[in-house]
C-alpha positions as CSV (number, residue, x, y, z in Angstrom):
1,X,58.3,-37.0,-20.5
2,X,55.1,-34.5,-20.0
3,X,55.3,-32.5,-17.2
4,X,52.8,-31.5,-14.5
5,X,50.5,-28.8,-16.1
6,X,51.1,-27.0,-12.4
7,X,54.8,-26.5,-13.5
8,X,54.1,-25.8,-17.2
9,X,53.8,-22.3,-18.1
10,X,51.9,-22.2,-21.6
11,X,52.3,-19.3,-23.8
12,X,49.9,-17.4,-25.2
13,X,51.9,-17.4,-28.9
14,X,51.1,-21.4,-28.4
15,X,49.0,-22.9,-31.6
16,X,45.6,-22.1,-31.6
17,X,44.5,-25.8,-30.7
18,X,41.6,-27.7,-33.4
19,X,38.1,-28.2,-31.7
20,X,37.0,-31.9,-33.2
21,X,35.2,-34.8,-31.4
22,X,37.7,-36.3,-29.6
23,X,38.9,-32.8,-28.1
24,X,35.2,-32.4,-27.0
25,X,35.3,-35.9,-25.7
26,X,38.0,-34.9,-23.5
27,X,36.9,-31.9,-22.2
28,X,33.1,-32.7,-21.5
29,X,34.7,-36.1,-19.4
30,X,37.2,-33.5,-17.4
31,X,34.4,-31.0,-16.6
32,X,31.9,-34.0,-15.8
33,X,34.3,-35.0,-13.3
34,X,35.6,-32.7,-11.8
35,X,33.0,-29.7,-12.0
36,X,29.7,-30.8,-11.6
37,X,29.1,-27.6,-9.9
38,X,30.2,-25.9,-13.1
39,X,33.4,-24.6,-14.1
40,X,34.0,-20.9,-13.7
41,X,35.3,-19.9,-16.8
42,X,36.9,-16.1,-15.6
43,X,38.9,-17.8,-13.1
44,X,42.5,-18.5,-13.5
45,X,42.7,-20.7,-10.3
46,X,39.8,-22.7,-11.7
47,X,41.8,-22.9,-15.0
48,X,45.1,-24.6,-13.5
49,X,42.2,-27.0,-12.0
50,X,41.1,-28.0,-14.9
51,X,44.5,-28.6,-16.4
52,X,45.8,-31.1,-13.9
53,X,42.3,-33.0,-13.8
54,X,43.0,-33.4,-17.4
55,X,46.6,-34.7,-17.0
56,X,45.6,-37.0,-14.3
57,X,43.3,-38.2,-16.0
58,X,45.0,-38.5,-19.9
59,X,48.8,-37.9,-18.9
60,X,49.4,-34.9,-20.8
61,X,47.7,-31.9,-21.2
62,X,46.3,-29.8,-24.0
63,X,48.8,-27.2,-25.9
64,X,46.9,-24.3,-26.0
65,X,46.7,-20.9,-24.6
66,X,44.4,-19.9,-21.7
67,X,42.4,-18.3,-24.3
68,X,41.9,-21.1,-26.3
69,X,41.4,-23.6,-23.8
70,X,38.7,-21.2,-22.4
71,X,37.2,-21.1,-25.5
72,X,36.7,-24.8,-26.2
73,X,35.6,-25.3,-23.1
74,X,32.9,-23.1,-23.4
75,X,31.9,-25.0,-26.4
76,X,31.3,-28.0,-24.7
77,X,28.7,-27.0,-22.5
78,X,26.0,-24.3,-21.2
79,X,27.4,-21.1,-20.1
80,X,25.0,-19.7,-17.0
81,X,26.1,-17.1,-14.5
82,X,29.6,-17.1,-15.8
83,X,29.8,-20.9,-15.2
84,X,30.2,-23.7,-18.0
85,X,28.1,-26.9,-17.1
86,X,27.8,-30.2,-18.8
87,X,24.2,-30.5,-20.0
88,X,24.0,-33.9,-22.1
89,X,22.3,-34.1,-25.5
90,X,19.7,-37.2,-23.3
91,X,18.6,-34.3,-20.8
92,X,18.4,-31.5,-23.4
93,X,15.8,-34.1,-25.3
94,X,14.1,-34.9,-22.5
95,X,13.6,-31.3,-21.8
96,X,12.1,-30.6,-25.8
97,X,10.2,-33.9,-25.8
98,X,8.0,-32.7,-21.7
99,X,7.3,-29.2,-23.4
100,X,6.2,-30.7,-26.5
101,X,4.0,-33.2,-25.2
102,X,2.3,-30.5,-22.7
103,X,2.2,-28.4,-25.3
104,X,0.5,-30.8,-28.0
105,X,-2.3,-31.4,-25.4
106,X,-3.7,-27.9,-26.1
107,X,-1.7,-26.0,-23.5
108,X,-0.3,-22.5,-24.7
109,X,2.2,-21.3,-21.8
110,X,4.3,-23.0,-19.2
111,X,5.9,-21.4,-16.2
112,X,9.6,-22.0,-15.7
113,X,9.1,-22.0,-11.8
114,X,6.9,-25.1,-12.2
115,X,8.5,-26.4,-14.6
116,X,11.8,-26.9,-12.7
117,X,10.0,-28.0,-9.7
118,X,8.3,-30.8,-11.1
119,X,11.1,-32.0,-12.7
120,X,13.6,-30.6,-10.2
121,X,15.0,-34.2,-8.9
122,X,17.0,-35.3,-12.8
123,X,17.3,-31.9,-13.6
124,X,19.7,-31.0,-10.7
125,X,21.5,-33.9,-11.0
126,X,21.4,-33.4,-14.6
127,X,23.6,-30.0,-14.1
128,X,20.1,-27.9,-14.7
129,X,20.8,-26.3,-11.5
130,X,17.8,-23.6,-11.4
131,X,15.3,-22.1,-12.9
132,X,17.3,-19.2,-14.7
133,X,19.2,-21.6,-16.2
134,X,16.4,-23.9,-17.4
135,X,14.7,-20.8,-18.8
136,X,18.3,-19.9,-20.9
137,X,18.3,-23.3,-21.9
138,X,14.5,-23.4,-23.9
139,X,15.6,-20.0,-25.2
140,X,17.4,-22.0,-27.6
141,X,16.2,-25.0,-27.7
142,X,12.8,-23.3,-28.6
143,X,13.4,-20.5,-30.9
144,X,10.0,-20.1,-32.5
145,X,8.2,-19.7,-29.3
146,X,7.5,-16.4,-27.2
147,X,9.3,-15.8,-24.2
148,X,8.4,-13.5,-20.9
149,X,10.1,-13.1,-17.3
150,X,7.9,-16.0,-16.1
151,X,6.7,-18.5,-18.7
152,X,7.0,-19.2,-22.1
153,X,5.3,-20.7,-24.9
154,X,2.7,-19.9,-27.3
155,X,0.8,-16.7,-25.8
156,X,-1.4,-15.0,-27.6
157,X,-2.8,-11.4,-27.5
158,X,-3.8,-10.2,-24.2
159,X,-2.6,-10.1,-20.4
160,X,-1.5,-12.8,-18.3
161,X,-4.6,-13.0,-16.4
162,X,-7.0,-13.3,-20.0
163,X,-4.4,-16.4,-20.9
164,X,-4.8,-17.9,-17.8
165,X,-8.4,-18.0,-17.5
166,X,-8.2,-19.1,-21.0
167,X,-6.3,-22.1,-19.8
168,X,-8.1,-23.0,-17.3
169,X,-11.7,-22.8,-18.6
170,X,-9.8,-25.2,-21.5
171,X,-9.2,-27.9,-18.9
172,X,-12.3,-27.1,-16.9
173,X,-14.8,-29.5,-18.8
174,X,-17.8,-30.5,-17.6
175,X,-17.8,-30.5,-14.0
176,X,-19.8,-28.0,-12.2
177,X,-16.9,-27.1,-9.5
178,X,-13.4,-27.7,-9.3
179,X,-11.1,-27.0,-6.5
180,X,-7.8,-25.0,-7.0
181,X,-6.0,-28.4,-6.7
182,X,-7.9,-30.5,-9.4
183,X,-7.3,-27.3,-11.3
184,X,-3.6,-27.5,-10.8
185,X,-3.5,-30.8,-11.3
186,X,-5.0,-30.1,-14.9
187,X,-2.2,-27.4,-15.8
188,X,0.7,-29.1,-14.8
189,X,2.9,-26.1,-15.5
190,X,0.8,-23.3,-13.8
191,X,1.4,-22.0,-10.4
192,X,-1.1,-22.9,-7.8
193,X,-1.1,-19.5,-6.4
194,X,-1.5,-18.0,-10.0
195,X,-4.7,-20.4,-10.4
196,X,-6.0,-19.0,-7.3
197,X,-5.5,-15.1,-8.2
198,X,-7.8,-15.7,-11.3
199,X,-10.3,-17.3,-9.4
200,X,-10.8,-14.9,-6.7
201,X,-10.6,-11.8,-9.0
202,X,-12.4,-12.7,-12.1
203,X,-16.1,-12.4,-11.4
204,X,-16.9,-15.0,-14.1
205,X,-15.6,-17.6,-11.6
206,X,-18.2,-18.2,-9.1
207,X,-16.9,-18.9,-5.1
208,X,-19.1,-21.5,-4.0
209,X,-16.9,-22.7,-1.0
210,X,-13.9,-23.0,0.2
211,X,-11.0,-23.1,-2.0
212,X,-13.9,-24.4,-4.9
213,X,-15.4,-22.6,-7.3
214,X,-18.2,-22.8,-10.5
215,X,-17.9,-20.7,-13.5
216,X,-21.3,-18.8,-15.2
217,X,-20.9,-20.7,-18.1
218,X,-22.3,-23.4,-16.1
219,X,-24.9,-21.9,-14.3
220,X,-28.3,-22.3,-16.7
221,X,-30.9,-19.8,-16.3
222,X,-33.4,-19.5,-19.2
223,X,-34.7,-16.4,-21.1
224,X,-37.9,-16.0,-19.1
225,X,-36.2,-16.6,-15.6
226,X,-34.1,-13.6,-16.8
227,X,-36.4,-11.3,-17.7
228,X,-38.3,-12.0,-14.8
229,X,-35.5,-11.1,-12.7
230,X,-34.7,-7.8,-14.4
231,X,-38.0,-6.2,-13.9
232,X,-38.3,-7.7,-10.8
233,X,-35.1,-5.3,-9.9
234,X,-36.0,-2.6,-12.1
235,X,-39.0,-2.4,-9.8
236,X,-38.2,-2.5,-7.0
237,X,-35.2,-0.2,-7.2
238,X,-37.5,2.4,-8.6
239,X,-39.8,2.4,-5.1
240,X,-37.1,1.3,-3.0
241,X,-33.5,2.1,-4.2
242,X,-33.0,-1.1,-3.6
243,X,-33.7,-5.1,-3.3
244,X,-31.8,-8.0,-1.4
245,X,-30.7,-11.3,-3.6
246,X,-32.9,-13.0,-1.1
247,X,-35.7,-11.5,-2.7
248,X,-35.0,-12.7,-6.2
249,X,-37.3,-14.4,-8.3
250,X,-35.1,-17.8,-8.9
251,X,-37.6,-20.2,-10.4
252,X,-36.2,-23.5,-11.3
253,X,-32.6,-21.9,-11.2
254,X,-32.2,-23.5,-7.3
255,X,-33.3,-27.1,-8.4
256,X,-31.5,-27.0,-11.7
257,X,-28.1,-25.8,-10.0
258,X,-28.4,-27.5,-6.6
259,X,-24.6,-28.2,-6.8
260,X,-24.1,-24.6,-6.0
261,X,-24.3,-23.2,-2.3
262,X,-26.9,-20.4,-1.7
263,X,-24.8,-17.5,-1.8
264,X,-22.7,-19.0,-5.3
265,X,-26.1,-19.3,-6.9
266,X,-27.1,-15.4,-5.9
267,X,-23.9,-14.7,-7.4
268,X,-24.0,-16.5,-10.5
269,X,-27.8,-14.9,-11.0
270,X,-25.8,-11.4,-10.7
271,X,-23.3,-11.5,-12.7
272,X,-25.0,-13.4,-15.3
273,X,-28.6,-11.0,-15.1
274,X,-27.8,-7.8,-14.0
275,X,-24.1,-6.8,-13.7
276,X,-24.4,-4.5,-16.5
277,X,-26.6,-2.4,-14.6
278,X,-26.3,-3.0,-11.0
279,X,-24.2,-3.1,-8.2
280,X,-23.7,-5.7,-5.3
281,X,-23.0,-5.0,-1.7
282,X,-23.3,-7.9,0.3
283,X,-26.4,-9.1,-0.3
284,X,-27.9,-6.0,-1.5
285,X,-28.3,-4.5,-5.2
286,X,-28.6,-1.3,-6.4
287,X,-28.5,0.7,-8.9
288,X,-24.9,1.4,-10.7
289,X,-23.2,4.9,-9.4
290,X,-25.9,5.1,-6.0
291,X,-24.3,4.5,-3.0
292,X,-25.4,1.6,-0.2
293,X,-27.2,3.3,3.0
294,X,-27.6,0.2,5.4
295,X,-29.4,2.5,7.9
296,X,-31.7,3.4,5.2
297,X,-32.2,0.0,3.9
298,X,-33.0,-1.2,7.7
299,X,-35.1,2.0,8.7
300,X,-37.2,0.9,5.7
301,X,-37.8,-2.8,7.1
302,X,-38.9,-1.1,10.5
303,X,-41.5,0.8,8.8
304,X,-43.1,-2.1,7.5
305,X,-43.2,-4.2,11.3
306,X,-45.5,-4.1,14.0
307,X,-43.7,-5.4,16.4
308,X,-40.2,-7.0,16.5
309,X,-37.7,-8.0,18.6
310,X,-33.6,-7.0,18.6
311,X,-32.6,-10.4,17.2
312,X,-35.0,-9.9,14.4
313,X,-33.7,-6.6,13.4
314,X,-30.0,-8.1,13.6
315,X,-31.0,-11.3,11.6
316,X,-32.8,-9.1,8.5
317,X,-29.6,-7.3,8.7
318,X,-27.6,-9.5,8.3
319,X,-30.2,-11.2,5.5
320,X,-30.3,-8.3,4.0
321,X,-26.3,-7.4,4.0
322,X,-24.9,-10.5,5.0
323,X,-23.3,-8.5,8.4
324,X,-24.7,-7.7,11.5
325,X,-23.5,-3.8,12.9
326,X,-25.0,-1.1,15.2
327,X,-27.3,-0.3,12.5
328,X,-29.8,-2.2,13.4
329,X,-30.1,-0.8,16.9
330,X,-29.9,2.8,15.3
331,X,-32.7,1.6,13.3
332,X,-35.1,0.8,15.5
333,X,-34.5,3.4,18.1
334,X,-35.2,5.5,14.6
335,X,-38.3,4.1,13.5
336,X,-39.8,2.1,16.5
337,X,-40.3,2.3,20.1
338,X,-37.8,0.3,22.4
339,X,-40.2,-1.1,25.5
340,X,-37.8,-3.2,26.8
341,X,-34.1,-5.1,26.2
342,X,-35.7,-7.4,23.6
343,X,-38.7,-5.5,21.9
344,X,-39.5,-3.1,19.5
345,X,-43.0,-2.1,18.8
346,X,-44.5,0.4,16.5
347,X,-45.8,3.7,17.5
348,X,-49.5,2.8,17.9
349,X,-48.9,0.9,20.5
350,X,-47.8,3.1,22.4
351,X,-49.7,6.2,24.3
352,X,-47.4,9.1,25.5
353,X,-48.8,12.0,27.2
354,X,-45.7,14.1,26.4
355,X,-46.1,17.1,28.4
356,X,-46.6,15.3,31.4
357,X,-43.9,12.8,30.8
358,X,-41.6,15.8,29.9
359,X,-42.9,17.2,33.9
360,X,-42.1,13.8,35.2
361,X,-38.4,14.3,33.7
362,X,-37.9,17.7,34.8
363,X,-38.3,16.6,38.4
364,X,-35.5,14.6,37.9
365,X,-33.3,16.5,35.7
366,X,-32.7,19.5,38.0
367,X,-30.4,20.7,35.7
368,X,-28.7,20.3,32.1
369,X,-28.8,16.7,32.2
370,X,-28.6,13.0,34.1
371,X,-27.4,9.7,32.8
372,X,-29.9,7.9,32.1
373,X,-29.1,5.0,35.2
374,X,-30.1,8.2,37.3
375,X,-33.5,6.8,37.0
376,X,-34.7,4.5,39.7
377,X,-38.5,5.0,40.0
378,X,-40.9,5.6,37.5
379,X,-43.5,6.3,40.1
380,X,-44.8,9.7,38.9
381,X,-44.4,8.9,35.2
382,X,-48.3,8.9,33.6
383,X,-49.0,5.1,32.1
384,X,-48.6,5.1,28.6
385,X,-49.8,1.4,27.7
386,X,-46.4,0.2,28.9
387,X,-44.7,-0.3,31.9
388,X,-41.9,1.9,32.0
389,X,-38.3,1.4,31.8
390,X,-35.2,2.8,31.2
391,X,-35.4,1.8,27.1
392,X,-38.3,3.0,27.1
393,X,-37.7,6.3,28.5
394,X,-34.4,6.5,26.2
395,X,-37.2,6.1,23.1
396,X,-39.3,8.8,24.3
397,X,-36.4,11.1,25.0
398,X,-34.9,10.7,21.6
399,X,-38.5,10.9,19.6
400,X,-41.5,12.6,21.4
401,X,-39.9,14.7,24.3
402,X,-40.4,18.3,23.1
403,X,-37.9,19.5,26.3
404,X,-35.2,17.3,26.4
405,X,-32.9,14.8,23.6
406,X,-31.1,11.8,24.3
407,X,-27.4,11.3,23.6
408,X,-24.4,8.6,24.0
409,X,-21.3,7.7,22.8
410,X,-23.1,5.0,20.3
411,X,-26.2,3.2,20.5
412,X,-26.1,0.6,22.7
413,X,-28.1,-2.0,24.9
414,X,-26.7,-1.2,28.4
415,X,-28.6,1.9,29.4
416,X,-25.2,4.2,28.3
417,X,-26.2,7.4,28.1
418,X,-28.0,11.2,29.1
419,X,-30.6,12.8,29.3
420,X,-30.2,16.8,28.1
421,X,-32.1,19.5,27.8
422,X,-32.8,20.5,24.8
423,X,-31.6,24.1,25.7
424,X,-27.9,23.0,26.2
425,X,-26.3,23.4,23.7
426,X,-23.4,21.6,24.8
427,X,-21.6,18.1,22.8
428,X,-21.4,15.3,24.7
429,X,-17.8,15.1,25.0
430,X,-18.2,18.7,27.1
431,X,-21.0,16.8,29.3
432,X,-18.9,14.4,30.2
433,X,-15.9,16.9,31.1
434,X,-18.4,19.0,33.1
435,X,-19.5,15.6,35.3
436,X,-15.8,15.3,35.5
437,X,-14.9,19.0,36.8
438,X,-17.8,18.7,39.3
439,X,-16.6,16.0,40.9
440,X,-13.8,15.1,43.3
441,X,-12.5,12.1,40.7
442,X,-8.4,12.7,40.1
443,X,-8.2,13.1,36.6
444,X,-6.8,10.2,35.7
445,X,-7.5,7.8,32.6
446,X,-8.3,4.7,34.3
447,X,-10.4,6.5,37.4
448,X,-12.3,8.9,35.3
449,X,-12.8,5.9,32.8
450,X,-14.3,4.0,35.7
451,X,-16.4,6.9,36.9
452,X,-18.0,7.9,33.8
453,X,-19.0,4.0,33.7
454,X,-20.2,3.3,37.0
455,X,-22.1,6.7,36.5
456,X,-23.8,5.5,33.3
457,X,-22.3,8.1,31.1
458,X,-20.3,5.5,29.0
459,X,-21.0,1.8,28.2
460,X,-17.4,0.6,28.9
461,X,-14.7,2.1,31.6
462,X,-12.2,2.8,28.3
463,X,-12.7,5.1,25.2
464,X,-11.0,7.2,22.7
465,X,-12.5,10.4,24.4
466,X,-10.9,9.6,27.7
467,X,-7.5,12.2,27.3
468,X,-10.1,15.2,25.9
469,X,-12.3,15.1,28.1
470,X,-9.6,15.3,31.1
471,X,-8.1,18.1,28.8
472,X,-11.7,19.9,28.9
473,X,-12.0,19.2,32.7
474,X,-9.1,20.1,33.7
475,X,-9.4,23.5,32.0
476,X,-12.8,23.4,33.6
477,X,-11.4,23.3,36.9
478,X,-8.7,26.1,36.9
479,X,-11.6,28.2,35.4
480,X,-13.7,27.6,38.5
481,X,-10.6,28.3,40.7
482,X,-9.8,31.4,39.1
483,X,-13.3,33.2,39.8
């Protein structure tokens, strides 16, 4: 009568046992069983398993070693983190017969990820159990083909982002734009997030809206809309430095592209006409190498208006760069005359009498400097064509004034500021400690804050330059008390 493997102590002198068909019949039934979840093969425990599944299920048990049961057992199956698993001959065709069919319709590499997760629902209960072990399994099932950490299959020369765009431009066919989905729904076997990486970093793959995009092999744009381009840059780089994409000569190319947004045609038209030579900041271009000066680029525009007011100089900014920033303020305080909140005029129309302007301020300035709120009444100031204000006497004071400058924090549209003599030599973070130290404020951040506000030497009650200049005051005041 056959014993109970669990008290049957095999020896290791036994007969080395004879791996046929109906030994491998045996086993692959036990360890389909049994161990689904694979069966560990350095494990003695999971060795005494195995030999009473198999005498509970046949009635005797196999006389072999350890060893050599260990060893036919391994034949009968895949062998993946130190685990034997069952894979049948069905799934291991099924597996060849999806890669060769992808592969057949022109597609060169497949990703193991996706692979696994499109597939993941039989190939789990298939005893594929991950990704790593897919990717041993094609390893041998495909031995002709190339192999990386990744994907697989045949890659040619050249980085994973060159195959990539390769693949997608082959599935990309005749549409004009394609989302990232219908993309991935063309390469069945790519990553989503891969497809979007080449997108957004490739410059041959036009953004024309969100999460779509147009490639410049689609964009037509003849020979003579070209060259009309080109020395429409080349000239106006020469006098200007520069020229916006808005000012582009496009021709046809808007009607004969009118599936792309603005801003993807503007691209497409750079890339394809002038990337060789130019750069593109936002929406200007300039010559390779030169550097983008947005205050220069606006300063220019100011030079060429009459009159204009603040939202026009914010809207040609942002035309012209496709943001809106303190340049354009800075601009125009530059170039024009401020004559109220809203306008900007040119200097002809406006009539200063400086000197007597510059006496007007002195009455009020008593000493190195005021805030610019300081002024209340205009009454003695000499009419210069415009009624007078406080913009207008911050444009006079940072231009014309021969005895005194303006200065603030940044430029700004709340008055924020001082008046100084010219003569002072001190910054403005040592004018505001000296307002400080001559008053009775404690020096704390959120009252001197507040004061330097209300007083109209800051345009908001909290900045950076709050702890230095109650540093500076501070040592201000201990210098006064020490004389």
């Amino acid at each position: 009568m056959t014993q109970n493997p669990a008290n049957t102590t095999v020896q290791e002198d036994s007969p080395k046992v004879i791996f046929d068909h109906a030994l491998a019949k045996k086993l692959v039934k036990v360890l389909s069983v049994h161990f689904t979840n694979g069966f560990r093969v350095d494990s003695p425990i999971e060795l005494m398993r195995f030999r009473r599944f198999e005498f509970e299920d046949f009635g005797k048990n196999i006389i072999a070693s350890d060893n050599d049961l260990v060893r036919c057992i391994s034949r009968c199956g895949t062998l993946f983190e130190g685990k034997i698993y069952v894979v049948s001959p069905q799934t291991k065709i099924r597996i060849r017969e999806l890669v060769e069919k992808y592969f057949v319709s022109g597609a060169k590499i497949i990703f193991y990820s996706e692979f696994y997760s499109k597939n993941e629902s039989w190939l789990f209960n298939s005893s594929v159990i991950s990704k790593e072990m897919l990717k041993e399994m094609v390893l041998h099932l495909f031995p002709t083909l190339s192999f990386r950490s990744t994907y697989f299959g045949h890659i040619p020369i050249g980085t994973i982002s060159s195959v990539l765009e390769s693949e997608i431009l082959r599935v990309w066919g005749d549409d004009m734009l394609l989302t990232y989905v219908q993309l991935a729904e063309r390469l069945q076997y790519i990553p989503l997030k891969r497809i979007e990486n080449v997108l957004s970093q490739n410059n041959d793959f036009i953004w024309n809206c969100e999460k779509t995009y147009s490639h410049i092999s689609k964009i037509v744009i003849t020979r003579e809309e070209l060259d009309a381009i080109r020395e429409t840059v080349r000239l106006e780089c020469n006098a200007n430095d520069y020229i916006s994409v808005t000012d582009l000569p496009l021709g046809e190319i808007e009607e004969r592209n009118y599936k792309l947004s603005e801003s993807a045609r503007y691209n497409a038209v750079f890339h394809i006409c002038l990337a060789d030579k130019y750069d593109k900041k936002d929406r200007i271009i300039i010559r390779k190498g030169k550097t983008l000066d947005t205050l220069k680029i606006m300063k220019s525009h100011c030079r060429k208006v009459d009159k204009c007011s603040l939202g026009d100089l914010m809207n040609r900014e942002k035309e012209l760069t496709g943001n809106v920033t303190h340049r354009s303020l800075e601009a125009g305080y530059a170039v024009l005359v401020r004559v109220n909140r809203d306008t900007f005029v040119a200097d002809k129309y406006v009539d200063f009498d400086t000197k007597t302007i510059d006496e007007a301020i002195t009455r009020n300035v008593t000493k190195d400097y005021l805030p610019l709120k300081a002024f209340t009444t205009f009454a003695i100031f000499p009419h210069c064509g415009r009624a007078w204000n406080l913009f207008l006497l911050e444009s006079f004071c940072r231009r014309f004034s021969n005895k005194f400058r303006f200065e603030a924090q940044c430029v700004n549209s709340r008055n924020a500021g001082t008046i100084i003599r010219k003569s002072c030599c001190m910054s403005y973070t040592e004018i505001m400690a000296d307002a400080i130290a001559k008053s009775e404020i404690v020096l704390e951040s959120a009252l001197v804050g507040k004061y330097l506000f209300e007083t109209g030497f800051t345009g908001k009650s909290t900045n950076k330059k709050i702890g230095e200049v109650i540093e500076k005051a501070k040592a201000l005041r201990e210098r006064e008390g020490n004389l």
